[in-house]
C-alpha positions as CSV (number, residue, x, y, z in Angstrom):
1,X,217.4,38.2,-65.1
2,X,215.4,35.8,-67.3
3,X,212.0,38.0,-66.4
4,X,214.0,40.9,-67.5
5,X,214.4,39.1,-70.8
6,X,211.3,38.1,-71.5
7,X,210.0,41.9,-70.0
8,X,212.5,43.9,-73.3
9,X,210.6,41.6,-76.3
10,X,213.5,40.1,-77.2
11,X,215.4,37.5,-76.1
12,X,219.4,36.9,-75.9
13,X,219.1,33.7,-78.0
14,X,217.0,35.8,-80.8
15,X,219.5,38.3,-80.6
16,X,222.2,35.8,-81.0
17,X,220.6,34.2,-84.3
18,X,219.9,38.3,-85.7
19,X,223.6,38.9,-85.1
20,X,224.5,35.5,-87.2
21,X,222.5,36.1,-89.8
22,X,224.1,39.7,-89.9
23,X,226.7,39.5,-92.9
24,X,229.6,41.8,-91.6
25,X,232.1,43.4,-93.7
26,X,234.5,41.3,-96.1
27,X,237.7,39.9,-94.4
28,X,239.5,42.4,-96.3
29,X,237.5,45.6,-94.8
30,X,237.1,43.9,-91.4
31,X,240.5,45.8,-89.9
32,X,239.4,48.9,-91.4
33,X,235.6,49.0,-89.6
34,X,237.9,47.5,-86.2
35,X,240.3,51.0,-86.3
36,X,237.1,53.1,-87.0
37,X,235.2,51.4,-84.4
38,X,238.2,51.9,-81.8
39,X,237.8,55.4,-81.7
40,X,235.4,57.7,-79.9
41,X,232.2,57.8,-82.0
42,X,233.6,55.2,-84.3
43,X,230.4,53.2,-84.2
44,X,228.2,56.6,-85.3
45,X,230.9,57.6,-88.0
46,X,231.0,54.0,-89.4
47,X,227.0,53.4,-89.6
48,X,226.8,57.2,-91.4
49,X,230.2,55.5,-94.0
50,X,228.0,52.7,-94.3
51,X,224.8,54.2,-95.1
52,X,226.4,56.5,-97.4
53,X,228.0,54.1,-99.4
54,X,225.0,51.8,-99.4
55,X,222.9,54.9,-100.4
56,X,224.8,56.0,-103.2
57,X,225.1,52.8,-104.4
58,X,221.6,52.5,-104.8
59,X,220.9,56.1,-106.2
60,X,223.2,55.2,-109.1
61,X,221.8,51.7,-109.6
62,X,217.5,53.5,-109.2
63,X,218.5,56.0,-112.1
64,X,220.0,53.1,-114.6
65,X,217.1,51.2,-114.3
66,X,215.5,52.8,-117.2
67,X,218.9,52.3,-119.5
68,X,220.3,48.8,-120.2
69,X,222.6,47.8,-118.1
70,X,223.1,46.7,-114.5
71,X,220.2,48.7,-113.0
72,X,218.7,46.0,-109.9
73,X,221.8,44.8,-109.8
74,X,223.5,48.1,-108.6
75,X,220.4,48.4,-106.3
76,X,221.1,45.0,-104.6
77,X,224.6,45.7,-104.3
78,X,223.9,48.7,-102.2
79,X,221.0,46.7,-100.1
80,X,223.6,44.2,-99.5
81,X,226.6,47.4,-98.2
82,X,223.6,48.6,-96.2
83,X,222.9,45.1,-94.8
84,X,226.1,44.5,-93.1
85,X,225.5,47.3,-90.8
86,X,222.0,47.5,-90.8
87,X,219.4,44.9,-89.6
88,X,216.2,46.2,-91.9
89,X,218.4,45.6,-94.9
90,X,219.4,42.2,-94.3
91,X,216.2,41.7,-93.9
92,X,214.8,44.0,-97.2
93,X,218.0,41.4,-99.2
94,X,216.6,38.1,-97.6
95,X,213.1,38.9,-98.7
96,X,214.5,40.2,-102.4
97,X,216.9,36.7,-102.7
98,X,213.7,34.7,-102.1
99,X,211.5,36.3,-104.5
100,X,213.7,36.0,-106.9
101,X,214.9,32.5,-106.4
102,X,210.8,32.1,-106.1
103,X,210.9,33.3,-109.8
104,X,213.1,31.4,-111.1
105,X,212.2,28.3,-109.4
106,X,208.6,29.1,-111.2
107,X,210.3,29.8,-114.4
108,X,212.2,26.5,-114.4
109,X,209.3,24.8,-114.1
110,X,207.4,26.4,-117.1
111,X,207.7,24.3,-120.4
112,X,210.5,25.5,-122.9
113,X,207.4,27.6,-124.9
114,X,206.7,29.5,-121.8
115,X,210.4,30.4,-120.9
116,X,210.8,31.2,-124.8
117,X,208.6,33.4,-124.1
118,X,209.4,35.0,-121.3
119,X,212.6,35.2,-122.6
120,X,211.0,37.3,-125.9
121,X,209.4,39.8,-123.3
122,X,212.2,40.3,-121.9
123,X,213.9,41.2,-124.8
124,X,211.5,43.1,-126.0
125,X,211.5,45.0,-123.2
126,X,214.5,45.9,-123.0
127,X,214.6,46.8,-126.5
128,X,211.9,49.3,-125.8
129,X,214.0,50.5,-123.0
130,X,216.5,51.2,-125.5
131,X,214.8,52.5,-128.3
132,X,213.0,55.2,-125.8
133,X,216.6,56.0,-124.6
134,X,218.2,56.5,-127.9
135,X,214.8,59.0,-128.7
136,X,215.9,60.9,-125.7
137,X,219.2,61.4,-126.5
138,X,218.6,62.5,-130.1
């Protein structure tokens, strides 16, 4: 049994940890996936819901980028939908958390005339964001 283990790549303890680390479902959505999952082909139909929702999700979030507004926010919300069904995307939201908190661990450091001025281009920025959207619309 162990030499079939170590033959498939992957053990059962690294399984074990993958499946931890696996955010599921909020408590409150937990007995829907459960009655879904009960059924024939529930596991299928659920993933598909899943990625749908996920995929949407992000689709909205990729196309207000441009705009002010909640843009890579909308996109990590629907990384994080994806990633309770789907291994790749936890993975894909683990690596996105830690360059982020990477950034602003690096930003923290900086003295208060570099975040001023990171701060600036970032409202600058956006303000260019804007301005380009309002010449669009008019």
């Amino acid at each position: 049994m162990a030499e079939e283990r170590a033959g498939s790549g992957t053990s059962q303890d690294e399984r074990e940890v993958a499946e931890r680390e696996q955010p599921g479902p909020p408590k409150w959505l937990r007995p829907v996936r459960d009655r879904v999952l009960a059924l024939p082909g529930g596991r299928t139909v659920w993933r598909l819901l899943i990625g749908l929702v996920g995929g949407v999700i992000v689709v909205i979030g990729l196309l207000l980028i441009p705009l002010p507004g909640p843009g890579w926010a909308l996109v990590f919300v629907g990384v994080a939908v994806w990633a309770t069904e789907f291994q790749w995307a936890n993975r894909l939201l683990q690596f996105g958390r830690r360059v982020l908190r990477q950034w602003t661990d690096w930003a923290k450091r900086q003295s208060l005339v570099v975040r001023l001025l990171l701060g600036l281009v970032g409202l600058l920025v956006l303000a260019g964001v804007a301005w380009l959207g309002w010449q669009t619309l008019h």
